[in-house]
N, C-alpha and C positions, 0 to 999 in steps of 0.2 A: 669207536670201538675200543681204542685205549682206556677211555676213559670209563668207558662198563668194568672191562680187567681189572682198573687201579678199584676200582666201589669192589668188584669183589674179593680184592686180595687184603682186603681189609678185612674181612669175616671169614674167609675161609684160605687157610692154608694151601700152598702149592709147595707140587712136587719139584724138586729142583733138577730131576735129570727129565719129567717126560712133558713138566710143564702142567701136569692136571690138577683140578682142585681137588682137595681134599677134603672131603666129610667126615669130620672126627665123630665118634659116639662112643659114649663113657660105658661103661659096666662094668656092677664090680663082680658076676662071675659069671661064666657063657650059660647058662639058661634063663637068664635076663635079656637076650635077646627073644627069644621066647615066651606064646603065652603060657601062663605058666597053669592055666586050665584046660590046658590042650595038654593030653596025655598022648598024644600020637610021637612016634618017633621024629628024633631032629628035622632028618631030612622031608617029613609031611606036612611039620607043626604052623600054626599060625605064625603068624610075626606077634611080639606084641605090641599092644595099642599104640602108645607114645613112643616107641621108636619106626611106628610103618608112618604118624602123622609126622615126625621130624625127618625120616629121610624125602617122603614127599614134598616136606614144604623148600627143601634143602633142595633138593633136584630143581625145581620148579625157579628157585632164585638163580640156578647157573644155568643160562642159554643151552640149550640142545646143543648146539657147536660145540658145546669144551668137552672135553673126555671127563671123567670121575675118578675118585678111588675113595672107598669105604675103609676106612681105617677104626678099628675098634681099640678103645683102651682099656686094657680090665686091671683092674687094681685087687682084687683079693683071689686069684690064683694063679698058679705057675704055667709055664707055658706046656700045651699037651697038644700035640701035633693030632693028633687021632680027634680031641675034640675039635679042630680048629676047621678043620675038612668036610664033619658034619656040620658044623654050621655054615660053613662056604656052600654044602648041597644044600643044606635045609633052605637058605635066600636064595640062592639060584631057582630053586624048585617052587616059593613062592612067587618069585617075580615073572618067574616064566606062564606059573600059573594065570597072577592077574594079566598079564601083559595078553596071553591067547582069550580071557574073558570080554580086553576091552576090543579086542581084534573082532570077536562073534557078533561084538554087539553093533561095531561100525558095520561088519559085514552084512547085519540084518537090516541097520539102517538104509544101505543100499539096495537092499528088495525092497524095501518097503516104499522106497525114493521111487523105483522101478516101477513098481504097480501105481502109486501116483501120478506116472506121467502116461501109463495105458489107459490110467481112469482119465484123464486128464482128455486125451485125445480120443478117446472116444465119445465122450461127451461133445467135447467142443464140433466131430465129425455128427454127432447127432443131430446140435444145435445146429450147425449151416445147413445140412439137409431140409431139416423140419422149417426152417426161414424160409427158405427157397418155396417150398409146398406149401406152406401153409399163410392167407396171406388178409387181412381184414377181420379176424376176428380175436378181440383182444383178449379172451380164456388162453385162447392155445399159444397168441405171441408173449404171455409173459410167463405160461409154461415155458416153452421155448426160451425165452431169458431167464429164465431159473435153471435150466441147465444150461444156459451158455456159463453161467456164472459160477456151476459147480465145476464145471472145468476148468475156467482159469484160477479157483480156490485151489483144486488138486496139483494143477499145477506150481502155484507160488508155494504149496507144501511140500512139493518133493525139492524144491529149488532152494528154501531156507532148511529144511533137513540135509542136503548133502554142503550147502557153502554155512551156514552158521550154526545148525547143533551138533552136526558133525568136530569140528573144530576142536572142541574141547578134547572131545574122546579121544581121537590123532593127536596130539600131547601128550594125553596123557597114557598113549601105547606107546610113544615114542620114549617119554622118562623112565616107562619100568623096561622098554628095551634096552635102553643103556645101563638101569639100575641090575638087570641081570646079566651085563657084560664086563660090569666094572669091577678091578681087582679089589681083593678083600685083602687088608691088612692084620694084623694082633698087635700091640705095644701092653707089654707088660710095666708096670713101675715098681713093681720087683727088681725085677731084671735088665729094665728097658731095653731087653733085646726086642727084634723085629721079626716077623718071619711075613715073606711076600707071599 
């Protein structure tokens, strides 16, 4: 576990009083974090592109374990507390967004996991019936094997949808649950004052 720590404190910055990494991102003025074809106010707007791909790939290199903190560096304006708070809503209000999208979609995954394993048992409760009755003539036993068979299909489908396609989604609801929980910084090179 050490030795994950030392790999990443070699790429990303920690915080010296709470111990988290730090995800630096550059811009040089606050509507670059923003798309900047999305005329919706701060707090609705898109992310834009190359900073939603760099803080995912950034998330995704730090273990779910470690805490965050998004620290933005803006080099060509001064510090305005008023815009610093829209964009702390505007990423909260995107992350929360995607974060409840991938929540709908795991949660559909599991009906759908569900209805799988009713098709599943129903079928299979069909197949041993129909065995049981029906017994010497090979139309109806390999009927009968054709729905034994659609049942253990439904089943191995609801069983690789909740342990192996699932998986990814839970990831990646769990990155933007942190990503919408973790403190936003500003660092000016103006000023290089801070404001947490």
């Amino acid at each position: 576990m050490r030795r994950v720590e030392k790999t990443l404190e070699r790429i990303y910055e920690r915080d010296a009083a709470t111990g988290e990494f730090i995800i630096s991102i550059g811009i040089d003025k606050y509507p670059d974090v923003f798309n900047e074809l999305d005329s919706a106010p701060w707090r609705r707007r898109d992310l834009d592109y190359d900073l939603r791909v760099f803080l995912e790939e950034s998330s995704s290199d730090i273990p779910l374990k470690y805490d965050i903190i998004l620290q933005f560096s803006v080099s060509q304006e001064t510090q305005d507390t008023i815009k610093e708070e829209r964009i702390k809503l505007g990423l909260r209000t995107y992350f929360a967004f995607i974060r409840n999208s991938v929540q709908r979609e795991i949660r559909t995954s599991y009906e759908r996991s569900g209805l799988y394993v009713l098709a599943s048992f129903l079928l299979l409760f069909t197949s041993y019936s129909l065995q049981v009755q029906i017994t010497g003539n090979a139309v109806f036993t390999t009927l009968v094997d054709g729905v034994s068979i659609g049942g253990w299909v439904f089943l191995w489908e609801a069983i690789s949808t909740l342990a192996f396609r699932n998986r990814g989604a839970r990831t990646k609801y769990l990155q933007y649950k942190r990503l919408s929980t973790a403190p936003i910084q500003f660092r000016y090179s103006a000023t290089d004052s801070t404001a947490v």
